[in-house]
Every structure is written in C-alpha cells, then in structure tokens.
C-alpha positions in Angstrom: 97.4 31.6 14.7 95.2 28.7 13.1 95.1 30.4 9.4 98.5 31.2 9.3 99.7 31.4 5.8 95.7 30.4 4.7 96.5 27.0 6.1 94.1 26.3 9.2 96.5 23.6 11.3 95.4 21.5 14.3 96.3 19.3 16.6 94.0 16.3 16.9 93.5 15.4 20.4 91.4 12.3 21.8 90.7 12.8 25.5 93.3 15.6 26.5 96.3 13.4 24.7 97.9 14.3 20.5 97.2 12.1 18.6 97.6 13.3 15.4 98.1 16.7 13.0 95.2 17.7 10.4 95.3 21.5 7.9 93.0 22.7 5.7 93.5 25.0 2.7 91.6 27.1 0.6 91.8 25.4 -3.3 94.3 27.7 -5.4 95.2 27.3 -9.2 98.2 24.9 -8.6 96.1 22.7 -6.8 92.9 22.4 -9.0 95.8 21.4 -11.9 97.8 19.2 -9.4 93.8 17.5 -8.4 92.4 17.1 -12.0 89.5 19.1 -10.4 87.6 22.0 -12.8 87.8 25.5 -11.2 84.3 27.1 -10.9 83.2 29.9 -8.7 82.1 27.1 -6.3 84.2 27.8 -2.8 86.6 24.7 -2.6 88.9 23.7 0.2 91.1 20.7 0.7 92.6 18.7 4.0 94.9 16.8 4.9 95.3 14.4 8.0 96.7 11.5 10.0 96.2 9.9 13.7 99.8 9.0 14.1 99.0 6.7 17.1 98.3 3.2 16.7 96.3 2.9 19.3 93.7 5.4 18.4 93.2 3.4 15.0 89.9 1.8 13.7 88.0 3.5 17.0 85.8 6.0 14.9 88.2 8.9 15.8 89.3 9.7 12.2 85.5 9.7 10.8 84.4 11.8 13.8 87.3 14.5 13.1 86.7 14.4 9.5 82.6 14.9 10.2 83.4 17.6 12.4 85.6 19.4 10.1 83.7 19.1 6.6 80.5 20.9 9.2 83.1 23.7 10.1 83.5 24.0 6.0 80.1 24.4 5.3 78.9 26.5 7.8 81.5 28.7 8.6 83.7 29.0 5.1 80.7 28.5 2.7 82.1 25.9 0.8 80.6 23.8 -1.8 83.4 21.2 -1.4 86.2 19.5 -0.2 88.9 17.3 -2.1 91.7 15.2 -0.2 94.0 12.7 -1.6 94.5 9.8 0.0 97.1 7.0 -0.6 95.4 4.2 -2.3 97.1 1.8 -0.3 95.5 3.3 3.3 92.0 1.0 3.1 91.8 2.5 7.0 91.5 6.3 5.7 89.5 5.6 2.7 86.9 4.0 4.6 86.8 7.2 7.2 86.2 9.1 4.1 83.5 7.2 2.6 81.7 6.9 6.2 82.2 10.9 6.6 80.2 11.1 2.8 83.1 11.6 0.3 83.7 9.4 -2.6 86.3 8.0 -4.9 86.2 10.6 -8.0 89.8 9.8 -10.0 93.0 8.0 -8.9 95.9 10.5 -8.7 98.9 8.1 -9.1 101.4 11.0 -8.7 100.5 11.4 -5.9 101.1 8.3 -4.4 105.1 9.2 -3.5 103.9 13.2 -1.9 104.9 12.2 1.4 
C-alpha cells in the first residue's frame, strides 16, 4: 500500500531498472516547527528523494521525477505547496529543484546531520 502510514513511498525506476527511493508526506505540527514554515489552512506536503545510482546522475531524471510528482500534488492532493530539505552541500539536487520551480526560502542547518 503506497499511503501506508500517510507516507506515499516509491520506487524510482528509469527504463524497467531501481534506481532510487522517493516518499511524500502530508505536513503535520512537528514538521511545520522542525521546517520554520507558518501553518495556514493551505494543504502542505513534503518529499524526500535520492537516485542512489551514479550512473543515472546529471541525465534530467531527478527533475523529471520531481516535475512529475509536484503535478500529482496539485492535481490529485490539492495542495498549495511543497517543502523539502535538501543538504546544502548536494549542488546536484538543488539544481533539480530550482529547474522543477522551487526555491531557496531559509537554510535549516539542523538539518544538515538528518541522515
């Protein structure tokens, strides 16, 4: 079951092979304290992903997934928008998110050390 535990999980795939693991979550109290992000009645939902092979780096994949989920969001949870927290040190994945339309809003240096 995708929503299991109201954590959609998936496996991302890139021509029938894994290469990496993606979830998305439904903003709760802990996390709009943990984010720095004001709770409104606006629908709010976070992700989290990686493309664990190499190989499958800097080819587009990453934005494409991202794109593909943040449409899902919109159109089939209603929601206003989507937070993630990448590491600062990951230029790769910050990029992906700025091409896929989100932006830099405040540097969370606790969580730098959540993985």
């Amino acid at each position: 079951e995708p929503w299991e535990d109201e954590v959609f999980r998936v496996i991302i795939e890139y021509n029938n092979v894994p290469i990496g693991y993606g979830q998305i979550y439904k903003m709760y109290d802990e996390l709009y304290t943990d984010y720095h992000y004001p709770k409104t009645d606006e629908i709010v939902y976070g992700m989290d992903q990686f493309i664990g092979e190499p190989n499958y780096w800097s080819k587009g994949i990453g934005t494409r997934y991202i794109k593909l989920i943040f449409e899902f969001l919109k159109k089939e949870r209603n929601a206003n928008a989507v937070i993630l927290d990448p590491h600062k040190n990951n230029p790769r994945a910050i990029r992906a998110y700025q091409k896929s339309g989100f932006r830099i809003i405040e540097d969370l240096p606790e969580h730098e050390l959540h993985e």
